[in-house]
C-alpha positions as CSV (number, residue, x, y, z in Angstrom):
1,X,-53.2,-17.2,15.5
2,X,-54.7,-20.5,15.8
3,X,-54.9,-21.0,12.0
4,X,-50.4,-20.3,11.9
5,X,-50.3,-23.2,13.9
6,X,-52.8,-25.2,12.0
7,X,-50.6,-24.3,8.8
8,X,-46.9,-25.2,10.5
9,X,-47.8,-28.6,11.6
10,X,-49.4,-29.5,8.2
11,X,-46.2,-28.1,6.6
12,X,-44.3,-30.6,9.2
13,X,-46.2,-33.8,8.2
14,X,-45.4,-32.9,4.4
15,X,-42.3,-32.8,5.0
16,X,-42.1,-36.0,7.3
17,X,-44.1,-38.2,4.4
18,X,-41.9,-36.3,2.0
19,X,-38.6,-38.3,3.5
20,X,-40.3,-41.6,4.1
21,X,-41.4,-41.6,0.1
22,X,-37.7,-40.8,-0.7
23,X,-36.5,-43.6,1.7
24,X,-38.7,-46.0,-0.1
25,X,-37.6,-45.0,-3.4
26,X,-33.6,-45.5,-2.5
27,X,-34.5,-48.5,-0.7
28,X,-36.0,-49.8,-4.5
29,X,-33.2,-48.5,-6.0
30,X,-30.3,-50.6,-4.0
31,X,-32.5,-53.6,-4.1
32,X,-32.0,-53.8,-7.9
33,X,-27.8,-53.5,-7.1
34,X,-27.6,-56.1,-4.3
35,X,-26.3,-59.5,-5.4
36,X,-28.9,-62.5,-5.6
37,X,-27.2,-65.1,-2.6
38,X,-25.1,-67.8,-3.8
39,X,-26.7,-71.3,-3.4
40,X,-24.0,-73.4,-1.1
41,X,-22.8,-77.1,-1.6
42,X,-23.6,-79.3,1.3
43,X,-20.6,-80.6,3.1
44,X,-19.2,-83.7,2.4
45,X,-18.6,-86.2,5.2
46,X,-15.0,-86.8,6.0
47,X,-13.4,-90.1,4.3
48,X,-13.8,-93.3,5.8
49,X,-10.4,-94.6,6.0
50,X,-8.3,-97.7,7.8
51,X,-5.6,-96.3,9.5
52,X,-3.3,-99.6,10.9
53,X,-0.5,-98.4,13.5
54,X,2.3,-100.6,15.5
55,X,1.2,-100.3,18.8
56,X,3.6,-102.7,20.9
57,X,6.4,-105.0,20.6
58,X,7.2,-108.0,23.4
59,X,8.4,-111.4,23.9
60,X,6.9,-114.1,25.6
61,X,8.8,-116.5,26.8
62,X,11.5,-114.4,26.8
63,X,12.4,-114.9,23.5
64,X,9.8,-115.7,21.1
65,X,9.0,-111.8,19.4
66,X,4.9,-110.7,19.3
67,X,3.8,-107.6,18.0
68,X,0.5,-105.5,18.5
69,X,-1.4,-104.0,15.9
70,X,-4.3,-101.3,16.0
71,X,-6.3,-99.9,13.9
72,X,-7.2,-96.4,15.1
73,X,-9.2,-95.6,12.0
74,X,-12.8,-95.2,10.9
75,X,-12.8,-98.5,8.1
76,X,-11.8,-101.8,8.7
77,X,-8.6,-103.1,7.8
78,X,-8.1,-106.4,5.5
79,X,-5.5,-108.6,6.8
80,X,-4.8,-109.9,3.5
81,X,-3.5,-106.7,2.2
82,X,-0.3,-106.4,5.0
83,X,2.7,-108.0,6.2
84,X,5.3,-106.9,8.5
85,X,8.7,-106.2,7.3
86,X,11.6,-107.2,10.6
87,X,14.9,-105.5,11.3
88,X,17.1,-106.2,13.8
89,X,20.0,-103.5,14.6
90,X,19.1,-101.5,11.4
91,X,19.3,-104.9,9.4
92,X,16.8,-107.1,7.4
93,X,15.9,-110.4,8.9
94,X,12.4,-111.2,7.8
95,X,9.0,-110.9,6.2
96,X,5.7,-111.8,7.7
97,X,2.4,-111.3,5.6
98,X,-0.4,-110.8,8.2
99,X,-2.9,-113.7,7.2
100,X,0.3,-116.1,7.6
101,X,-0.2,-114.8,11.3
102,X,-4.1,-114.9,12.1
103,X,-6.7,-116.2,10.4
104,X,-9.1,-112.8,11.2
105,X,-9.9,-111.4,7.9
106,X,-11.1,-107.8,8.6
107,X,-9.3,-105.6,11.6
108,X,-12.2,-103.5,12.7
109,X,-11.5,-99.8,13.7
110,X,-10.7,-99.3,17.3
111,X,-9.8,-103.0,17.3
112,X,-6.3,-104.6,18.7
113,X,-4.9,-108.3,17.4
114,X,-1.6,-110.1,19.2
115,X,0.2,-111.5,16.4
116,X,2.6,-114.1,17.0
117,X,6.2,-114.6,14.9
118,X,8.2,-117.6,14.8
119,X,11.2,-115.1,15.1
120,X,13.4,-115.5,18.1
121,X,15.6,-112.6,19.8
122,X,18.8,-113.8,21.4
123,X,20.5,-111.2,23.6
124,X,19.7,-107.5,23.6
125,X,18.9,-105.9,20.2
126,X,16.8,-102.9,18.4
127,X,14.1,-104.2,16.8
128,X,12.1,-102.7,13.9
129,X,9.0,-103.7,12.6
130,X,7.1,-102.1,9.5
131,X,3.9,-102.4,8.1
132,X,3.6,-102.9,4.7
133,X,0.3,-102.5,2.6
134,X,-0.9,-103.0,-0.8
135,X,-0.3,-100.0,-3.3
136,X,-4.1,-99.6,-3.8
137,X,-4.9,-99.9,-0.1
138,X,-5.3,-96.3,1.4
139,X,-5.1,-95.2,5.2
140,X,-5.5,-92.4,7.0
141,X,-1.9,-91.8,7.6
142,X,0.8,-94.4,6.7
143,X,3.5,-92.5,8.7
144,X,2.7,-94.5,11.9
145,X,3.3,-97.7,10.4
146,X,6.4,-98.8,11.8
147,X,7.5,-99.4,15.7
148,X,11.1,-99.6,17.4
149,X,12.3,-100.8,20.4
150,X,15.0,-102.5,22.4
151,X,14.1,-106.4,23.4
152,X,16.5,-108.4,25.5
153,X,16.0,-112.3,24.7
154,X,17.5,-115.3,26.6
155,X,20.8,-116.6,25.4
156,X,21.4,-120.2,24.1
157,X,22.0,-122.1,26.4
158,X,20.7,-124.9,29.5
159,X,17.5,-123.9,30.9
160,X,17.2,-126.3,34.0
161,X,13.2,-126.8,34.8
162,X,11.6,-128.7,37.8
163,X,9.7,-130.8,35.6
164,X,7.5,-132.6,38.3
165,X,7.5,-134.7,41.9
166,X,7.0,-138.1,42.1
167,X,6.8,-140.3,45.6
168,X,8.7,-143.6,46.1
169,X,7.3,-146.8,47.7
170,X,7.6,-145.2,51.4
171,X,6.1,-142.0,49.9
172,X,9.3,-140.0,50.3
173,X,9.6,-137.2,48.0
174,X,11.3,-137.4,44.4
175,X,12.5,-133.9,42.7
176,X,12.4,-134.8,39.1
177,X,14.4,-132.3,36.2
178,X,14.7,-131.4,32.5
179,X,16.6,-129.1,30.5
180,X,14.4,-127.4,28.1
181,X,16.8,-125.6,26.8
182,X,19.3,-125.4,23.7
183,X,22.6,-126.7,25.1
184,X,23.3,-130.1,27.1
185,X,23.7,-129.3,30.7
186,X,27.2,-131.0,31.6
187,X,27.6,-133.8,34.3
188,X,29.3,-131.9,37.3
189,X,27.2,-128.6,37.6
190,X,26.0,-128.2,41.4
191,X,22.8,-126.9,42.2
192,X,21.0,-125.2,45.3
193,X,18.2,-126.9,46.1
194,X,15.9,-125.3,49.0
195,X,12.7,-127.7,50.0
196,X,9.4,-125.9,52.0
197,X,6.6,-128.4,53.4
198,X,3.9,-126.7,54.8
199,X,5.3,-122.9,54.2
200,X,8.1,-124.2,56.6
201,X,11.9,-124.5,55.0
202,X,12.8,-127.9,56.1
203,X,15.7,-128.6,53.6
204,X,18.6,-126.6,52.0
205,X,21.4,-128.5,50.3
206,X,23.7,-128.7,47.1
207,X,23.4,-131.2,44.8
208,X,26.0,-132.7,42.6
209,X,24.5,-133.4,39.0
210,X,25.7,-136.8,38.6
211,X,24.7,-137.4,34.7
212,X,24.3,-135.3,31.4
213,X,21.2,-133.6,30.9
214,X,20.2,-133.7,27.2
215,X,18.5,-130.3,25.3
216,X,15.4,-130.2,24.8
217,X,14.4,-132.3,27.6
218,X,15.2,-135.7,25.6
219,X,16.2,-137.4,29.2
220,X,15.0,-136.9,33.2
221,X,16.8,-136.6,36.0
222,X,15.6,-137.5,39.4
223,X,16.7,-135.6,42.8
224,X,16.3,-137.2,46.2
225,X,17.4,-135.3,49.1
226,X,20.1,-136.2,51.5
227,X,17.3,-136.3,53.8
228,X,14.3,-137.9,53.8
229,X,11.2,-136.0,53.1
230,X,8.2,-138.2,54.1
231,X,4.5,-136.9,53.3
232,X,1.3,-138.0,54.9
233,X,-2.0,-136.2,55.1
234,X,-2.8,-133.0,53.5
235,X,1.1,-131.4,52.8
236,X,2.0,-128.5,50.4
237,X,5.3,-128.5,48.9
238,X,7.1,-126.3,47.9
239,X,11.0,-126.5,45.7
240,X,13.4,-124.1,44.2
241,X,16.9,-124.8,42.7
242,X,19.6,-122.3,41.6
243,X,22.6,-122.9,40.0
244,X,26.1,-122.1,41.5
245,X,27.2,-120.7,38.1
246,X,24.7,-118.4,36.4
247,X,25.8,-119.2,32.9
248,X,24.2,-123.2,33.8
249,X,20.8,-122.4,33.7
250,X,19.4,-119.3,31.1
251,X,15.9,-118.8,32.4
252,X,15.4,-118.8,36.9
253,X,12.0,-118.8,36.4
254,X,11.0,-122.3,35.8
255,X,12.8,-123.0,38.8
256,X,10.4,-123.1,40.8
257,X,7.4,-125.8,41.7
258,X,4.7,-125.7,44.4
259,X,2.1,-129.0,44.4
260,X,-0.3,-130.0,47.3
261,X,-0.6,-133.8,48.3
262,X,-3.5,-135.5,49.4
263,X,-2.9,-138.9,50.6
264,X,-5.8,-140.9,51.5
265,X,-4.7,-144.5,52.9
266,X,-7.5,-147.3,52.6
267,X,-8.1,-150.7,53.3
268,X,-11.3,-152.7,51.2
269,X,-12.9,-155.5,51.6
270,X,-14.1,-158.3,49.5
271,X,-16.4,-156.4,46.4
272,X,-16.1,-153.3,48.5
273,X,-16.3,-149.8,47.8
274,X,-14.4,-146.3,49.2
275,X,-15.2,-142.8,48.3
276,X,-13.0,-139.9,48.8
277,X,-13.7,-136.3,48.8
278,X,-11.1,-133.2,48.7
279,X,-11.2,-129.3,47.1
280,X,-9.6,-128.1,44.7
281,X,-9.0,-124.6,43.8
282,X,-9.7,-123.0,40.5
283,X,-6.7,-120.4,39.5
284,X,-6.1,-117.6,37.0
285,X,-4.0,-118.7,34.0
286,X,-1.0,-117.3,34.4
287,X,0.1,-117.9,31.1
288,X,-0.9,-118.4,27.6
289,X,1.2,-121.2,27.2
290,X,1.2,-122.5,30.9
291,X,-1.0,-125.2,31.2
292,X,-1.9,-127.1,34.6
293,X,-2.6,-131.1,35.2
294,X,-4.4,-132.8,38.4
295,X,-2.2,-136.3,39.2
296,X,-4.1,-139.2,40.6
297,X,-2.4,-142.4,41.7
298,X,-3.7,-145.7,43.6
299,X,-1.2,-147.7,45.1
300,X,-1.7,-151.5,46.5
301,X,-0.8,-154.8,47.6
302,X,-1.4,-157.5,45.1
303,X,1.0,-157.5,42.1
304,X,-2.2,-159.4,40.1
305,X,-5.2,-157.5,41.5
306,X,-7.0,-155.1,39.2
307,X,-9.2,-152.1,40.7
308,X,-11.6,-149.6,39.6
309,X,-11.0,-145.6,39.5
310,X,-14.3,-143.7,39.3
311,X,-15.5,-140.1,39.5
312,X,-18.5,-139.0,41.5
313,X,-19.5,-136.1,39.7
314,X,-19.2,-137.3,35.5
315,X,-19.8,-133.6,34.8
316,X,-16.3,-132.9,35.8
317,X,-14.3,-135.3,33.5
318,X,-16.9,-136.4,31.1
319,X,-14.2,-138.4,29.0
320,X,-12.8,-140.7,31.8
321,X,-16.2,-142.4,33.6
322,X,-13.9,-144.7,35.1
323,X,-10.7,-146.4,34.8
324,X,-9.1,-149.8,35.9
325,X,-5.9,-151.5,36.2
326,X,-3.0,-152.9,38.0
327,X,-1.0,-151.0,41.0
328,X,0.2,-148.5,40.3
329,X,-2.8,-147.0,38.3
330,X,-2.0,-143.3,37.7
331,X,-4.1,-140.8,35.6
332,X,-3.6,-137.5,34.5
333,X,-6.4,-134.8,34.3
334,X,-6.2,-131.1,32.5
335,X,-6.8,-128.6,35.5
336,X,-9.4,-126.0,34.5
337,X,-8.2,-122.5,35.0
338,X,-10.3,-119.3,35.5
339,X,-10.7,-116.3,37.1
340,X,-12.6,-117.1,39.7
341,X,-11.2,-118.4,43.1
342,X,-13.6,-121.1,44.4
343,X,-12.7,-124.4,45.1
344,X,-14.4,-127.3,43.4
345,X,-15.2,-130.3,45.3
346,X,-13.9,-133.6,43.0
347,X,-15.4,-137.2,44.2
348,X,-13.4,-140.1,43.4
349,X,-14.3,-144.0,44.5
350,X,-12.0,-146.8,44.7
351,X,-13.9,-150.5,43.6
352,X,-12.4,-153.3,44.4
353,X,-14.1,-156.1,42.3
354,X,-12.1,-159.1,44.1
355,X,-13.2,-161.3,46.6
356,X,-9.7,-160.5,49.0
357,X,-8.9,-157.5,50.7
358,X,-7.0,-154.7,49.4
359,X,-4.5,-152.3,51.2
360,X,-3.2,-149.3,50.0
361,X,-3.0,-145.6,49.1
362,X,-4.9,-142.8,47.0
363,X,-2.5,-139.9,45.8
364,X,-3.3,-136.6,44.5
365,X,-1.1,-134.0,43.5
366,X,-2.7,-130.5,42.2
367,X,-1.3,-127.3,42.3
């Protein structure tokens, strides 16, 4: 009995080594039929490309027309090889090439440039502007190479400006105008005028333009109030004029002009010597073409006396150590706009190299 069983299991590991040698043997076989694999290219990097688009139109000074150009590409873009192609209401007006514009050779990708035209938009148009390029120059996609919209420029015409203040011998305020604009501003044309001192209105009146005011401010015209307006002290002033017909004046917002006085009143002796000290605050620029000026002015008796003007701290006007001359001795200083909001303290001396003394005044007017 025990040798059956002996004799089955033998039979049943035959038969088990049996299929593993024909497995083998078909496994042989297919390997001769399977394909040998097919060596792969490696893949190419994606083509470096400029790819220049239209990304704004504006105007700035409500009439002068800039346009915006970005390169959202992955090469940078040569200026030299563009110009921009303008249409106004579906019509040709003019061609700019690009390094007429800016003097930046290479636009780098993910880079922006402001370019500025000498094309002017009067009243409301559509404006087109394409990029052209060079045959030869390829980009990513030139289908985005042109940019439309509708711009609304200032009409020709007067464009009455508060061009500064000025004080008269009693310090009573002066209102002094231009017309910056295109046209002359007939005699005859009433304004509004509206005077603050000290965030208080204390005058609102109309005024009768009693002479011509040329285009292109070729003449001033000076305002005084019906009433006087005396300053003294520390006083911040503040003017607006309007004019009764809207068609007199093209642009409202030049009307405006706030300026802080500082009037210091001093008496010197013989070869004596004052020093003043006041703040002045630093400003944002408001405007790339705006542009701010600090007004000094010493007033005194003595048609033939001659004093000196210094500054205390050289670092802050390193061109003007000190100046001299005869009443009235007025000087005129860039104002130094930033971003930050501290004041700056200025120092300023008054010499008087003569052996009589000397009454008067010290006048600044800042913004």
């Amino acid at each position: 009995m025990e040798e059956k069983i002996t004799e089955k299991v033998e039979k049943a590991e035959v038969k088990e080594e049996g299929k593993k040698e024909e497995e083998k043997i078909k496994k042989e076989e297919l390997s001769h039929l399977t394909p040998a694999p097919i060596p792969t290219e490696p893949a190419k990097e994606p083509l470096s490309l400029p790819d220049i688009t239209i990304s704004n139109l504006f105007l700035i000074q409500k009439r002068h027309l800039i346009a915006t150009l970005t390169n959202i590409g992955t090469a940078p873009f040569p200026m030299e090889s563009g110009g921009l192609i303008l249409h106004v209401d579906g019509r040709f007006e003019k061609q700019y090439e690009l390094k007429s514009l800016s003097d930046m050779a290479l636009l780098q990708p993910q880079q922006s440039i402001v370019l500025s035209t000498p094309f002017s938009i009067f009243g409301k148009h559509e404006v087109e502007v394409r990029l052209n390029t060079s045959p030869d120059l390829r980009e990513l996609d030139k289908k985005n190479n042109q940019f439309k919209k509708i711009l609304e420029g200032l009409p020709i015409g007067p464009d009455i400006m508060i061009k500064d203040f000025d004080l008269t011998e009693d310090l009573e305020l002066s209102i002094i105008l231009s017309n910056a604009g295109e046209v002359d501003l007939r005699k005859g044309v009433i304004f509004r005028v509206q005077i603050h001192l000290n965030d208080r209105k204390i005058s609102d009146f109309e005024h009768f333009i009693s002479e011509e005011l040329k285009a292109y401010s070729k003449n001033l015209y000076t305002l005084s109030p019906p009433y006087r307006v005396s300053l003294k002290g520390i006083s911040k002033i503040k003017v607006s004029i309007a004019p009764k017909l809207r068609p007199d004046d093209i642009r409202m917002e030049n009307n405006v002009l706030e300026r802080r006085f500082i009037i210091f009143p001093f008496q010197i002796g013989a070869q004596g010597r004052e020093q003043f000290s006041f703040f002045v605050p630093i400003f944002p620029l408001k405007d790339e073409a705006f542009s701010e000026k600090i007004k000094m002015e010493v007033r005194w008796e003595g048609a033939d006396t001659s004093l000196k003007l210094s500054f205390g701290e050289p670092e802050n006007v390193k061109d003007f150590p000190y100046v001299s001359g005869k009443s009235p001795l007025k000087i005129e200083l860039p104002f130094f706009t930033g971003a930050s909001q501290q004041e700056r303290l200025w120092k300023i001396s008054v010499t008087n190299p003569f052996e009589s003394r000397v009454e008067g005044h010290l006048i600044i007017q800042h913004p």
